[in-house]
LORO-531740 format. One line per 8 residues: number of its first residue (from 1); for each residue z, x, y negated of C-alpha. Coordinates in pm, whole numbers, plus 50000, padded with zeros to 5 digits. Each point is the difference from the previous one (the first is absolute). Layout:
<atoms>
NUM) Z/X/Y | ...
</atoms>
This chain:
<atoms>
1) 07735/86722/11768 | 49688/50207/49956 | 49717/49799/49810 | 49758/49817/50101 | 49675/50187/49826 | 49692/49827/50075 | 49895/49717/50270 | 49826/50269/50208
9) 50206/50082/50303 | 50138/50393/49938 | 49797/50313/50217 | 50150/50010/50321 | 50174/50356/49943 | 50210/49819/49792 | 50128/49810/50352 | 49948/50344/50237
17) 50171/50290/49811 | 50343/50038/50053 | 50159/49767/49749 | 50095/50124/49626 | 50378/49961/50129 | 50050/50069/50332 | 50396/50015/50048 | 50375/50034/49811
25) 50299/50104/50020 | 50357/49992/49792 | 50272/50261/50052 | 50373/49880/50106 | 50084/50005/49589 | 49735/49784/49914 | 49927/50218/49700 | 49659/50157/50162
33) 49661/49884/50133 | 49756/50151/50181 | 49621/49845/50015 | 49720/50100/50254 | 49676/49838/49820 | 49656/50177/49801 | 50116/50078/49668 | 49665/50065/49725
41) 49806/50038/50329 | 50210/50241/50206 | 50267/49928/50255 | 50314/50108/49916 | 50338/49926/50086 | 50200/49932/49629 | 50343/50014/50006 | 50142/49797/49710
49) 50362/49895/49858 | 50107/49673/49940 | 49768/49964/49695 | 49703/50097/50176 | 49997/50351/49826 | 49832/50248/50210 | 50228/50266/50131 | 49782/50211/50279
57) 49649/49927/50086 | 49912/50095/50344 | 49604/50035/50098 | 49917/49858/50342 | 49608/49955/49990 | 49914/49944/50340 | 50358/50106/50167 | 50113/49732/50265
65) 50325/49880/49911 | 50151/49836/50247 | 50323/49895/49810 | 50260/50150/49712 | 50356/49906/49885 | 50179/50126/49728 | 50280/50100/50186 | 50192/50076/49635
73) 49951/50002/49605 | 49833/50378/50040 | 49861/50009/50350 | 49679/49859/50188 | 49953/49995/50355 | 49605/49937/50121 | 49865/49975/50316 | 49634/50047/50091
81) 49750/50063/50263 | 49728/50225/50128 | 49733/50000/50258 | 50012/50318/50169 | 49817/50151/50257 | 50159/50110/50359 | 49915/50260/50212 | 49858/49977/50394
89) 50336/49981/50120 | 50152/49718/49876 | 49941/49672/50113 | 49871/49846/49653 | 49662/50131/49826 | 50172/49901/49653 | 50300/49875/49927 | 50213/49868/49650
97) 50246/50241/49879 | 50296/49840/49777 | 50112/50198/49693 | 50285/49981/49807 | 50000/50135/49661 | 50305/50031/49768 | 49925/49945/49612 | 50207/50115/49771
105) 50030/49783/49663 | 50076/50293/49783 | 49730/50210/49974 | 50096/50195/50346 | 49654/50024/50273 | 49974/49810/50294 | 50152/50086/50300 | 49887/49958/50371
113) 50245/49918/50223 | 50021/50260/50257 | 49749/50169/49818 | 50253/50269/50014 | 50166/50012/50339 | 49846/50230/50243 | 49940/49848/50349 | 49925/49649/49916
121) 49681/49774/49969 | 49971/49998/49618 | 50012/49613/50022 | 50211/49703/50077 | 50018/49809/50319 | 50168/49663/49919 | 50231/49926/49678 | 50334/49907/50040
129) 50059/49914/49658 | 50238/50142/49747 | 50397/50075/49928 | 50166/50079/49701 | 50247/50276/50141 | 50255/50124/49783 | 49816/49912/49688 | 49623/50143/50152
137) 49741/49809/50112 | 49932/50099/50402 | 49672/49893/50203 | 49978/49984/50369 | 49670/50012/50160 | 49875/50114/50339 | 49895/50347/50053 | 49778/50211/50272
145) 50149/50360/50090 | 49799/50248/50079 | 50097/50293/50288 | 49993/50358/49898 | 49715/50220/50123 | 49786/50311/49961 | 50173/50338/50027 | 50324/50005/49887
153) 50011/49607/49970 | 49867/50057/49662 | 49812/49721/50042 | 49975/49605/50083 | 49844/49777/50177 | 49964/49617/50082 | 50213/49928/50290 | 49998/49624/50041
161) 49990/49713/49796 | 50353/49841/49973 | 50144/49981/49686 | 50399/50093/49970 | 50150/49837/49677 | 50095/50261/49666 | 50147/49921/49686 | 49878/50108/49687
169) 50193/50067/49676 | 49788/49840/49762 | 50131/50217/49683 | 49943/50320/50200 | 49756/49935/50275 | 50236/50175/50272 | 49909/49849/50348 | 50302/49994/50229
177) 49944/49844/50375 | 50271/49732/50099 | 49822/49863/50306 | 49821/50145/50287 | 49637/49903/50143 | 49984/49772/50305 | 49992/50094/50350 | 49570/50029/50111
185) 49854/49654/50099 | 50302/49854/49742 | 49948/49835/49654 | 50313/50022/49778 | 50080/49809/49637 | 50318/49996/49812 | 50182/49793/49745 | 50109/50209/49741
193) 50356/49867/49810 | 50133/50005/49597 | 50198/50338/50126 | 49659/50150/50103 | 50126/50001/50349 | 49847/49901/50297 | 50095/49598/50091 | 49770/49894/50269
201) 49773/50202/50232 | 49702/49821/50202 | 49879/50207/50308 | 49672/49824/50162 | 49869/50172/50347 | 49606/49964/49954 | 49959/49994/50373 | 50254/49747/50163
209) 50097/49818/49635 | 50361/50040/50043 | 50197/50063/49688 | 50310/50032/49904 | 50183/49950/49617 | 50248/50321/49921 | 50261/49847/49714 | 50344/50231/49874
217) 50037/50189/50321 | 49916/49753/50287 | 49700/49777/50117 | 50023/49659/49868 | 49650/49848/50163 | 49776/50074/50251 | 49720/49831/50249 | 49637/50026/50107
225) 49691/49882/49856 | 49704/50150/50119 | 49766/49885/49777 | 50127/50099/49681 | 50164/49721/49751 | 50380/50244/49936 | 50058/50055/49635 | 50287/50073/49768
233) 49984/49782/49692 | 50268/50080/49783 | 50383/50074/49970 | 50213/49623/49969 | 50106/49900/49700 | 50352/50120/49964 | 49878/50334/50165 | 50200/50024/50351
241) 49747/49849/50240 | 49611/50050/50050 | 49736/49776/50038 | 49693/50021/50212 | 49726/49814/50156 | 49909/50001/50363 | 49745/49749/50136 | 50142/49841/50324
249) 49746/50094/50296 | 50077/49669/50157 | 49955/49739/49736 | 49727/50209/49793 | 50244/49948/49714 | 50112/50289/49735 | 50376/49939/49901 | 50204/50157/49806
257) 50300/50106/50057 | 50362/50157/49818 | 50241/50241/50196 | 50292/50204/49839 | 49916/50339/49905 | 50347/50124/50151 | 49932/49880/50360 | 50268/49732/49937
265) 49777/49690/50137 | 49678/49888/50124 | 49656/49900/49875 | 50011/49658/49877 | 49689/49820/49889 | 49943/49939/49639 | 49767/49773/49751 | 49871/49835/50317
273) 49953/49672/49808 | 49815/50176/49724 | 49685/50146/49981 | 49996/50279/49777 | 49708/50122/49799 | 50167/50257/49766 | 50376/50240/50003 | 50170/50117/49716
281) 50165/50316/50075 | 50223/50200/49730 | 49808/50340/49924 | 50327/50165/49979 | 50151/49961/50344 | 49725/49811/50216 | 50232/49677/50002 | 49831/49668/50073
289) 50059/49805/49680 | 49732/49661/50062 | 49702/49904/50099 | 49691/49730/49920 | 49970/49725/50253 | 49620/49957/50143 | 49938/49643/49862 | 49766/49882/49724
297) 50298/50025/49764 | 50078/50372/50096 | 50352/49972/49830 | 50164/50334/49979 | 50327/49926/50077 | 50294/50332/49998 | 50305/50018/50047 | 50158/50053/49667
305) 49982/49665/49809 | 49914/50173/49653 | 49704/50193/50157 | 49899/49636/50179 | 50035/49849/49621 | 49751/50335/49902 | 49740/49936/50236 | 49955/49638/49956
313) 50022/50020/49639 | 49721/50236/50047 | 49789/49797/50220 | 50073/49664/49766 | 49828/50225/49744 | 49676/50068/50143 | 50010/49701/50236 | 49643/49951/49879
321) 49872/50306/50192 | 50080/50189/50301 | 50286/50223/49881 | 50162/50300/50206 | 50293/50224/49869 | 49863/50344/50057 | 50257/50230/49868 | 50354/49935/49840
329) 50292/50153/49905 | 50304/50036/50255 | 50202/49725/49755 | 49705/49805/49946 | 50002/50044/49605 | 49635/50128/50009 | 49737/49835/50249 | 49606/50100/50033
337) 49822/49694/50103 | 49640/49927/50112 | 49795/49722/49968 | 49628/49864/50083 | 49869/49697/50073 | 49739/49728/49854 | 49904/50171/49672 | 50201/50318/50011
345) 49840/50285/50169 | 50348/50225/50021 | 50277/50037/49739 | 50297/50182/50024 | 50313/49896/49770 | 50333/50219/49967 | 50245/49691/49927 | 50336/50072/49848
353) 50281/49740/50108 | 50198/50117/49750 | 49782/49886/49732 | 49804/49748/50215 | 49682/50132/49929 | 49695/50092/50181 | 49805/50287/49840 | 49631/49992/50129
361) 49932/50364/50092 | 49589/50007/50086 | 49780/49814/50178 | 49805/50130/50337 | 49693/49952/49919 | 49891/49933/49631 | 49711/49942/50036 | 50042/49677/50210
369) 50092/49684/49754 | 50154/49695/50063 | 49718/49784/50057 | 49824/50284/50227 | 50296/49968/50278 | 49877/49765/50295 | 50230/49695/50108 | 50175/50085/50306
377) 50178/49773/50208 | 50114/49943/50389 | 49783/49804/50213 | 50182/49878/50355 | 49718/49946/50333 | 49989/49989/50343 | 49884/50188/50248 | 49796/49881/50271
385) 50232/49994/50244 | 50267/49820/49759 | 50187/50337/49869 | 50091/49918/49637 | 49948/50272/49735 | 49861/50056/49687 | 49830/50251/49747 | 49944/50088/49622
393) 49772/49817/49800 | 49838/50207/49696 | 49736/49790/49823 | 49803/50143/49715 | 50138/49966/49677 | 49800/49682/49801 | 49848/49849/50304 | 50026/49714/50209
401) 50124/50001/50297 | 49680/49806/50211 | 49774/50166/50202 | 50074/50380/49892 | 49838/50298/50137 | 50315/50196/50250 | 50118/50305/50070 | 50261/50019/50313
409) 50241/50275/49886 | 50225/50040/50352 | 50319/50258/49928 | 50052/50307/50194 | 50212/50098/50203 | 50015/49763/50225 | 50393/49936/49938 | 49980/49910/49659
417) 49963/49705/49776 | 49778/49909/49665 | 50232/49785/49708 | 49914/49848/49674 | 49912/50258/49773 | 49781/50238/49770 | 49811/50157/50264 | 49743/50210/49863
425) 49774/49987/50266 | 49985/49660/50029 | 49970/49947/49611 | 49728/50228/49979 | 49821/49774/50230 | 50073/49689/49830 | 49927/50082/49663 | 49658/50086/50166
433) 49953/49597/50072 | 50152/50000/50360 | 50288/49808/50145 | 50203/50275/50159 | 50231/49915/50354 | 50286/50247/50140 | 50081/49815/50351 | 50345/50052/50126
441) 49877/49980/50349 | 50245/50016/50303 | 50178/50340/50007 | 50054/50025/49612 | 50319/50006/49869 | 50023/49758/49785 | 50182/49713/50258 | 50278/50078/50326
449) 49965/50224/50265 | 49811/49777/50210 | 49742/49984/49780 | 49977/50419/50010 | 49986/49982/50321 | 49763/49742/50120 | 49740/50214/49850 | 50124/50283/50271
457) 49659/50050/50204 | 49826/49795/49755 | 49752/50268/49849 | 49631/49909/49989 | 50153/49631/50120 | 50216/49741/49884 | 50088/50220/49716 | 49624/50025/49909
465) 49911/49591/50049 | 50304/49967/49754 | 49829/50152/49708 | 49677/49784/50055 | 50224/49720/50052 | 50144/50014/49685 | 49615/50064/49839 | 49928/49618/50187
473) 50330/49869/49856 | 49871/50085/49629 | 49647/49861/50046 | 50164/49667/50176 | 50221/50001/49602 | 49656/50072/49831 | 50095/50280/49862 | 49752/50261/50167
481) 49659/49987/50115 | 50059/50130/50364 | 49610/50115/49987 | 50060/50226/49760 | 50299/50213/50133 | 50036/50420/50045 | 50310/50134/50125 | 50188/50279/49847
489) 50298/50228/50169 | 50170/50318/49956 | 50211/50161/50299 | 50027/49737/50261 | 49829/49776/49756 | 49685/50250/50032 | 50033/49914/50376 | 50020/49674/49923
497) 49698/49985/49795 | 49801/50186/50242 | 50111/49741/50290 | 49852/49717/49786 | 49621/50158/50031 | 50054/50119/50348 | 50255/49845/50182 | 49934/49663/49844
505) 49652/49887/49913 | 49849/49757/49729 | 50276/50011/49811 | 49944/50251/49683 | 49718/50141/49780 | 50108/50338/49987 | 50335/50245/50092 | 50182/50246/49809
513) 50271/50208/50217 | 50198/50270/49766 | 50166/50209/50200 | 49981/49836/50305 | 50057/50006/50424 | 49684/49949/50182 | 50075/50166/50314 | 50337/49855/50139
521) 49981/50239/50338 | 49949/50272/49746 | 50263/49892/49729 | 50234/49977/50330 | 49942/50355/50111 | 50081/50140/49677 | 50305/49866/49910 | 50116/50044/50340
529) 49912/50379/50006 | 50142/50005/49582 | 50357/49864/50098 | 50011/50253/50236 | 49983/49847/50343 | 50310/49726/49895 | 50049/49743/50306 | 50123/49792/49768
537) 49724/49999/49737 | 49711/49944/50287 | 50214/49714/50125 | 50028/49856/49688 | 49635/50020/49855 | 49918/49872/50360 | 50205/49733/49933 | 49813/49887/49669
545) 49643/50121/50147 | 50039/49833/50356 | 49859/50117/50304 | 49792/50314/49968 | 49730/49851/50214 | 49872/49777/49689 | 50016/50286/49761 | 49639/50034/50045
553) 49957/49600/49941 | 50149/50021/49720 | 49866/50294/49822 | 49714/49904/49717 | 49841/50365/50036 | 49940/49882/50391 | 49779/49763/49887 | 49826/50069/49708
561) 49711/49867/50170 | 50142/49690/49941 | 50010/50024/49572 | 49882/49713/49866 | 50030/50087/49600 | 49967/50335/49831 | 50310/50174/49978 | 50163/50251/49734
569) 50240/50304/50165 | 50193/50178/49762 | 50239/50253/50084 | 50229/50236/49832 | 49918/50379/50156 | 50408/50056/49990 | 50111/49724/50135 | 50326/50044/50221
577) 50052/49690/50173 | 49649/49864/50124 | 49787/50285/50106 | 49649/50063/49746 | 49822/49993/50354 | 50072/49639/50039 | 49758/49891/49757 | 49766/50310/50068
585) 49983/49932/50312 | 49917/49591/49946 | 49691/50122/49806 | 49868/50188/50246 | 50051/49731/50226 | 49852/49762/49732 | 49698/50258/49936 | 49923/50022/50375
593) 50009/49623/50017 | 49744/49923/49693 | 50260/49819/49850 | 50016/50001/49581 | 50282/50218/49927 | 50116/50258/49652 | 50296/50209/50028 | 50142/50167/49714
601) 50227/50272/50051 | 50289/50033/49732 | 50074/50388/49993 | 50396/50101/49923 | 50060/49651/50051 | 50323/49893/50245 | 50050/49707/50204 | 50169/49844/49698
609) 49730/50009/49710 | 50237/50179/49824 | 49771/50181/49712 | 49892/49838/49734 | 49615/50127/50001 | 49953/49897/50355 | 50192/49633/49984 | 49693/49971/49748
617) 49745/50083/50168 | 50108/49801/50341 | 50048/49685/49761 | 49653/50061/49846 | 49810/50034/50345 | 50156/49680/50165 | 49973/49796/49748 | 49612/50097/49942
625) 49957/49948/50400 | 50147/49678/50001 | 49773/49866/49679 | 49695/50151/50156 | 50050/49823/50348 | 50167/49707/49820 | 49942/49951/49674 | 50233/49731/49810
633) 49789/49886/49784
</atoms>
């Protein structure tokens, strides 16, 4: 573990930049490793053999990689993103383009996939992961075709934006199309098999929500749900049957369900007992091969006994932190696992079974010792109304636990859940003297479906009282001083945050919203005019929103008037998924109201905080807002 230096709690870049090891990855062999982290100061990606020498350092700087396998001993695949800009015509202002690059291990340069083939989008639409074909790696991603135009048809154009599915011969970066796009008004995915062949194909109408599942030559499944909820999830285990989930329109329920590939049966309902939280599929032929049940144990549990010995051998291990298998060979010989928890900030291990041996690899964040990690722990409450739920506790590192200065940390999303571990947020906050609380308020994840969807029409409501309900339930422990609380959110946790100074009153000395919805009605519009016109996506937002009428009601720009703390906006200028005007407009609303307000614009910056410069400099201002409204000490 990184050590512990001096008493004094480290700067808080140390917490906001992206960590000094971000990700890994092994190759089928086992014999190479390849390591996303800041290497002597500069971000690299280093890929190493099996005694950590150094075989091709790749700079990255402030690239956003999204993900990278090594898909053999001498090949890298890396995906990453970029805002770009859209013209008038297209329904977006900016939008996130997916790359895929191909990386050579032997000195060769990068390739782009379809960097060379004329009339395509030179990016990826959706990755359908990756075959070895007769001895060559092959990817299969989605890709936009463009029409020919201009005299001649020398040229091309955008035509529309449905994605048909190519395959791409990683060795040679040949592109060869083995699906068509979907019909207009259609979404379409696809299962992709160990032969490289097509195995399952989901078509989803985005204006009545019927759908039907193609298998080898006939449809196997088909039905109506117009309000989204169809998905393929993975091939069976033995590879002649598909799985998929479908929430039942009746009960409210999402199943899942297993049909024969062949059109030799029906859909029959699987795991129905079992709430899953993780799959294990084989990365050679998209085969289910186990899963990790949702319970505090989290027990992987696959279906070969040896790889079931593996895992909980592996888990025994680091039972004393939260542990995750992150990467591993196809035989399970080689397996990269995580861990964080109460004093460890991030590690990452690459264990030999073999040898039974764990080799520590790096740490995430050096700088951050043992004794500087907060205590985090699960705390269950109530709501007012008698829902049960619960939330992180993060309590700073050396303190006790009575009467603590509190920052309410709510999640985005809103479908999404907080668990015990390193968050660096939330540490950051702590190790600056406050008690830090991530609510799993109704709607998270975290619990059944029920749970998800008593939050449906719940914005700016019963979702809202939840978080201060779980503030109440700390100061009735003793552990907070409910007098001296701000509240903290990015995403739908910046809406969250701004509902607690506008929507709510009395409650909170100050608000910082990163990235967040103010305007619901305008939020609404845009995503509705963005998914162009889908039936299926209005009904469904409509569904979580409620009624339009109380759009306005619940909408914190619509009454700024109302602010009862100062609030900090912060707002990445490219972000994709919440508009930049939702906070710009809030401070004009704020400004026109008297009201205390900053807003601090992050420039380059996406929806996801993903540079490291930025991350900094959002960290910096809301922690200095919240000790200036509420100091801890």
């Amino acid at each position: 573990m990184p050590a512990d230096a001096q008493d004094e709690p480290p700067p808080l870049s140390a917490y906001g930049e992206l960590p000094d090891i971000e990700d890994m990855a092994i190759s089928p062999s086992g014999e190479r490793i390849a390591v996303l982290g800041r290497f002597n100061g500069r971000r690299l990606l280093v890929v190493a053999d099996q005694n950590r020498k150094p075989l091709k350092t790749i700079p990255i700087d402030d690239i956003k990689v999204r993900q990278f396998e090594l898909v053999s001993d001498n090949l890298l695949l890396l995906r990453r993103s970029t805002t770009e800009k859209l013209s008038y015509d297209f329904a977006q202002d900016k939008f996130e383009f997916y790359q895929a690059l191909i990386i050579p291990l032997d000195g060769k340069d990068p390739d782009l996939v379809f960097g060379n083939k004329s009339g395509l989008v030179k990016a990826t639409f959706g990755y359908h992961g990756t075959r070895l074909i007769d001895g060559q790696p092959n990817a299969y991603f989605g890709a936009i075709e463009l029409k020919r135009s201009g005299p001649g048809g020398m040229d091309y154009e955008f035509d529309h934006g449905r994605p048909a599915l190519y395959a791409v011969d990683l060795a040679t970066n040949k592109a060869r199309k083995i699906d068509n796009s979907p019909s207009p008004n259609f979404d379409r995915d696809w299962l992709i098999d160990g032969q490289g062949e097509i195995a399952a194909k989901l078509d989803y109408s985005l204006t009545t929500g019927k759908w039907e599942i193609m298998g080898r030559g006939a449809v196997v499944a088909s039905g109506n749900n117009p309000t989204g909820g169809i998905y393929l999830v993975c091939l069976g285990r033995d590879g002649t049957t598909v799985i998929y989930s479908a929430r039942d329109e009746t009960e409210g329920k999402t199943r899942w369900y297993e049909v024969p590939l062949d059109g030799s049966g029906t859909p029959v309902e699987v795991y129905g007992d079992v709430e899953i939280e993780r799959i294990f599929v084989d990365d050679r032929n998209g085969q289910l091969i186990g899963y990790v049940k949702d319970s505090d144990e989290r027990e992987p549990i696959f279906f070969d006994a040896d790889k079931t010995k593996t895992a909980k051998g592996i888990r025994t291990a680091f039972a004393a932190f939260n542990n995750r298998m992150i990467d591993w060979t196809p035989s399970f010989s080689h397996v990269i696992v995580r861990t964080d928890g109460d004093g460890d900030s991030g590690s990452y291990f690459r264990v030999d079974m073999a040898r039974l041996k764990a080799d520590p690899i790096g740490w995430e964040r050096e700088l951050i010792g043992p004794k500087h990690v907060g205590p985090v722990s699960t705390v269950a409450y109530t709501a007012a109304d008698g829902l049960e739920m619960d939330g992180i506790l993060t309590l700073p590192p050396g303190r006790e636990a009575k009467n603590l200065p509190v920052v309410m940390l709510p999640h985005g999303g809103p479908h999404s859940h907080d668990i015990e571990t390193f968050d660096w947020w939330a540490q950051a906050f702590a190790s600056r003297g406050y008690a830090v609380f991530q609510p799993n308020f109704r709607g998270s994840t975290n619990r059944d479906e029920a749970f998800i969807q008593a939050g449906y029409g719940e914005w700016g409501g019963k979702m809202q009282s939840d978080i201060s309900d779980g503030l109440m339930a700390l100061a009735d422990k003793g552990i907070v001083d409910p007098s001296r609380a701000c509240i903290v959110g990015a995403s739908y946790g910046g809406y969250a945050a701004l509902a607690g100074v506008t929507l709510q009153q009395g409650i909170y000395r100050c608000a910082v919203s990163v990235n967040g919805v103010s305007d619901v009605s305008l939020m609404s519009r845009i995503e509705k005019r963005e998914g162009g016109g889908s039936k299926v996506q209005a009904r469904s937002l409509e569904r979580q929103l409620g009624p339009k009428s109380r759009y306005g009601d619940i909408s914190p720009r619509r009454h700024a008037a109302m602010a009862d703390a100062p609030i900090l906006l912060i707002h990445g200028r490219d972000d994709t998924v919440v508009a930049y005007d939702q906070s710009a407009k809030m401070a004009d609303a704020l400004k026109d109201a008297g009201k205390p307000y900053e807003f601090l614009e992050l420039k380059g910056e996406d929806h996801w905080l993903s540079l490291g410069e930025t991350r900094k400099t959002m960290l910096e201002a809301a922690v200095g807002f919240v000790e200036r409204h509420n100091p801890a000490k």
